[in-house]
N, C-alpha and C positions, 0 to 999 in steps of 0.2 A: 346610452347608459352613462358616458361619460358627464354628458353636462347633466342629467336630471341627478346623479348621486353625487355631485361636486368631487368627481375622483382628479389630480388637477393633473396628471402625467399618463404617460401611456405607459412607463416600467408601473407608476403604481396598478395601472387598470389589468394589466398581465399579471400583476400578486395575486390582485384576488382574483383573479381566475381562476387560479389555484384551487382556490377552496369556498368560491361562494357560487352552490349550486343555481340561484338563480342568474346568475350570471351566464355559464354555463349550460342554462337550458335555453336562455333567450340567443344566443348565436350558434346553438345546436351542436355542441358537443356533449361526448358521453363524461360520465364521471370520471373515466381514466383514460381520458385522452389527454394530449400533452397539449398545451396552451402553447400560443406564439410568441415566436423571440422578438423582445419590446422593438430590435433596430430594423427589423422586417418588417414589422406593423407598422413603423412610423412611415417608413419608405411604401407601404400599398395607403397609408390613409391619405398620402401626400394628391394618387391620383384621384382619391373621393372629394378633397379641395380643392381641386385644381378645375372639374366638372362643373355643371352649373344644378347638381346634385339637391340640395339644399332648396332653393324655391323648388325643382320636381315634388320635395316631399312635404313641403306647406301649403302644394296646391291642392290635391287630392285629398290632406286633410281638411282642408272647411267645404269643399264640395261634397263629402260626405251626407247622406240623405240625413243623418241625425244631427248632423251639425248646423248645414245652413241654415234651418230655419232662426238659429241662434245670432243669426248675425244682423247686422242692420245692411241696408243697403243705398240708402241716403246721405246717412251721417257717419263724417269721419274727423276721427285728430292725428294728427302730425307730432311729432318732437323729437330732438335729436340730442345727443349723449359722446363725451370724449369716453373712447377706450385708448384708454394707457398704452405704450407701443412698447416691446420687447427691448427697450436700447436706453442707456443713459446720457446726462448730458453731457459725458466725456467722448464719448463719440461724435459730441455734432460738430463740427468742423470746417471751417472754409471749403467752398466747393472746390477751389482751385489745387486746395492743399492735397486733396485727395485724387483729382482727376489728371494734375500737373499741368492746367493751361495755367494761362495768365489771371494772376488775381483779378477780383472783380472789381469795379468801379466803386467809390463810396458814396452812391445816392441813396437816397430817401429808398425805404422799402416800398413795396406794394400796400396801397393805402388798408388792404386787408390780407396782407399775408400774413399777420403773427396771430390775430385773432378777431373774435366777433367784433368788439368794441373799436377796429378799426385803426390801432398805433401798434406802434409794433412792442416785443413780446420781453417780458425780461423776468427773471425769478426776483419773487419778494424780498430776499435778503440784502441785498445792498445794490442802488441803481441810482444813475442821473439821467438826466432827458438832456439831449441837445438838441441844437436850433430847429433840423431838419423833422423833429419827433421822431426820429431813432433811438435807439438804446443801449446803453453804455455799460459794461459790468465792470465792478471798482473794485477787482479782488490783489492782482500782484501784476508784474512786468510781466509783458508778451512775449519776450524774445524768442522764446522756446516754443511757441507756440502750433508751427508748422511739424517738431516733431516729440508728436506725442504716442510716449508707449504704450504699455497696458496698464490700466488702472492706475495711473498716472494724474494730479491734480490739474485741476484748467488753471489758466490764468486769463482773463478778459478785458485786461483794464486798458481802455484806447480803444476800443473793439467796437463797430456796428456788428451786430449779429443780428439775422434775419432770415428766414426760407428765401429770400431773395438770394442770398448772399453763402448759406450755410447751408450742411446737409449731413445727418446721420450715418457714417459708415458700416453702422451696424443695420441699420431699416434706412436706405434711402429713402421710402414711401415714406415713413412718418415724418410729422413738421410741428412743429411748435405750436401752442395754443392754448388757451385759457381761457375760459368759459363764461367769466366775466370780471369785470374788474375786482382787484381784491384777494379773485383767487391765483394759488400757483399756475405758474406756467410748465409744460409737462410735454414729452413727443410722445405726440398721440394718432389716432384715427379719430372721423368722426363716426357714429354709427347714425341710421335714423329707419324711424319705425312711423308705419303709415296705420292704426287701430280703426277698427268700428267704433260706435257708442254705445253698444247695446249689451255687450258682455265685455267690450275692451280685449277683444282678440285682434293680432296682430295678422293684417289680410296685406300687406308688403314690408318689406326689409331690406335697406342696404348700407353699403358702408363706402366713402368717399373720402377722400382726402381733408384734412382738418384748415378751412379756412375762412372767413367774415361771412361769406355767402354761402357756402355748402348747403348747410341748413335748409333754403328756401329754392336753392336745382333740384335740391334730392325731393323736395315735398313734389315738385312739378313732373320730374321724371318719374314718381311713384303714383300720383296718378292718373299718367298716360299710360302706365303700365297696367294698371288697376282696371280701365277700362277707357281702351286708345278710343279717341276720337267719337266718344258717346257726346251727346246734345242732352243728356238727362239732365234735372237741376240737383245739384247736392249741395250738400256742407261739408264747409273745414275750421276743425277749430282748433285754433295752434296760442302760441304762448306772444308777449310784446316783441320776443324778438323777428318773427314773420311779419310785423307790422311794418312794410314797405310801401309807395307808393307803386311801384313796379311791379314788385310781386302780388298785391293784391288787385291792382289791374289786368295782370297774366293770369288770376283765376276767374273774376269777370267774364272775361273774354272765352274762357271753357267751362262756364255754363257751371261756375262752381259760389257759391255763395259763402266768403269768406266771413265767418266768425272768431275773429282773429280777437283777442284780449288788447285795448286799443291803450297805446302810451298818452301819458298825461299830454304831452305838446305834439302839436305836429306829425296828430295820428291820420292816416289812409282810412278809418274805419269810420266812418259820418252817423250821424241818430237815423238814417232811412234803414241802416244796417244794425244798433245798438237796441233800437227801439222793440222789435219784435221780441214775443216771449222764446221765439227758438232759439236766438241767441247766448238767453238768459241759459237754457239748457243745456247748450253746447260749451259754455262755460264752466258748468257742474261736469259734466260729464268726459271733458279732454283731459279730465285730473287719473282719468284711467290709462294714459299713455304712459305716466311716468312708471308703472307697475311692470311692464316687462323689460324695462333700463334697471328699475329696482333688484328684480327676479334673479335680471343675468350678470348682474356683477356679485350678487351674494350665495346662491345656487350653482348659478354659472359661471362659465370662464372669463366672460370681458369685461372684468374690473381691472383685470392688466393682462391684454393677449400673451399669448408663451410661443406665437406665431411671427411671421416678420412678410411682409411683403402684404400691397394690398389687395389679392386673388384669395391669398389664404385667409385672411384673416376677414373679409368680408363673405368666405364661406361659412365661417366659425361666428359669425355673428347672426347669421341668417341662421343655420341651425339650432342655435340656441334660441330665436324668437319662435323656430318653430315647438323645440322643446318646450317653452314656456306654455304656447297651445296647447299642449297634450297635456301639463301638469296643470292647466288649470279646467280640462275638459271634465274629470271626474264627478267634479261637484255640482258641475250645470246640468249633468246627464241624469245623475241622482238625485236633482232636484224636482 
């Protein structure tokens, strides 16, 4: 109930309890029974996240006899979505500053720890690049840097900052990221959602750590999960940025037929794979993945989690793909 009425708290979802009977009929209490106190209910929903809850109840929804025939079972898309993390960027911090080892060394980050595009990560408003392609932020002196109060101004200037090197004391799990050049930089999660083609129902979900590859483990890990160690042949149809030589080799190899949106230079997708009219349609039809990324940041909650840590918050993201199944099930049933 939460994520299909966009209620965005648990005191607000305890208000109307109060007084909105169908609320009330759907968790089975009577009209004059007393509702629960918002810091109890936070503390029991903690162990319904904590569960692997969430795919239980996405599974038995598309195995439904009126469901599956709705789905395809050949063809699939991929794509994957920053959710915003609970914490700002006054919280991210030297790791050392927070844990009291020794600072950390000043090399080059992870050639993909800030984000897809592969350099590392810096917010749009004022930046220089140095030699190493680190990133420098030019706001005021450091000195104070190690001790920062509450809500309290950063100062970056001298500063490599990097997931290498830094880390959220408010969400250790989240890490810096941006989506692609241009855009802000933000501590986020990634989420990624594995769709059919046939109605654009989401048949896997998960959520991983936000970094240059994420995107294309979660596509692999979801589906082995989808269906471990099948020899069937299928399709995948993902966006330019799954266009790897690697990754599309790794689908190869499990009997998966990559129809991947191929970049102008130095794409892995060849005319033996362009050529055919499936691909032409799995092209038209992978534009249905971005609809439950859409769904759940405007309906639902993960346009900026209210969660912290990544068990929770990849519960909260699995249930809302599943919610999105149920609110868009209505209209295929009645059709």
């Amino acid at each position: 109930m939460q994520i299909l009425f966009s209620i965005r708290s648990e005191t607000q979802l305890m208000q109307q309890m109060r007084y909105n009977l169908l609320f009330r009929w759907f968790v089975g209490l009577s009209i004059d029974e007393p509702v629960w106190v918002p810091t109890v209910f936070t503390k029991n929903r903690d162990r319904l996240l904590n569960a692997d809850i969430a795919r239980k109840l996405m599974g038995p929804i598309l195995a439904h006899e009126r469901i599956a025939p709705l789905l395809s079972d050949d063809h699939f898309s991929v794509d994957g979505a920053l959710i915003e993390a609970w914490a700002s960027f006054k919280s991210f911090k030297p790791k050392a500053a927070s844990s009291g080892a020794e600072p950390p060394d000043d090399g080059p980050p992870p050639p993909d720890a800030g984000n897809a595009s592969g350099t590392g990560t810096t917010e749009t408003a004022a930046k220089t690049s140095t030699a190493d392609g680190a990133s420098r932020m030019t706001t005021a002196d450091t000195a104070a840097t190690n001790e920062i109060g509450r809500n309290v101004e950063r100062d970056w200037r001298g500063q490599t900052w990097s997931n290498a090197t830094h880390a959220s004391v408010t969400d250790p799990d989240a890490r810096v990221c941006r989506k692609a050049k241009g855009k802000p930089a933000q501590l986020c999660y990634m989420g990624h959602a594995l769709t059919e083609n046939r109605n654009g129902f989401v048949v896997e979900a998960t959520l991983t750590l936000a970094d240059g590859t994420a995107e294309r483990r979660a596509a692999i890990d979801m589906l082995d999960t989808l269906d471990p160690g099948s020899t069937r042949r299928i399709t995948l149809g993902a966006d330019k940025g799954y266009d790897a030589a690697e990754f599309v080799e790794q689908l190869r190899t499990m009997c998966v037929t990559p129809h991947i949106a191929a970049k102008a230079k130095a794409s892995a997708i060849d005319g033996h794979t362009t050529r055919h009219a499936g691909y032409a349609v799995s092209q038209r039809k992978r534009k249905l993945v971005e609809e439950p990324f859409g769904w759940g940041k405007t309906v639902g909650p993960i346009r900026k989690t209210m969660l912290r840590g990544l068990k929770r918050v990849c519960a909260q993201f699995t249930l809302t793909m599943a919610a999105y199944n149920l609110a868009w099930l209505p209209r295929l049933l009645a059709a």
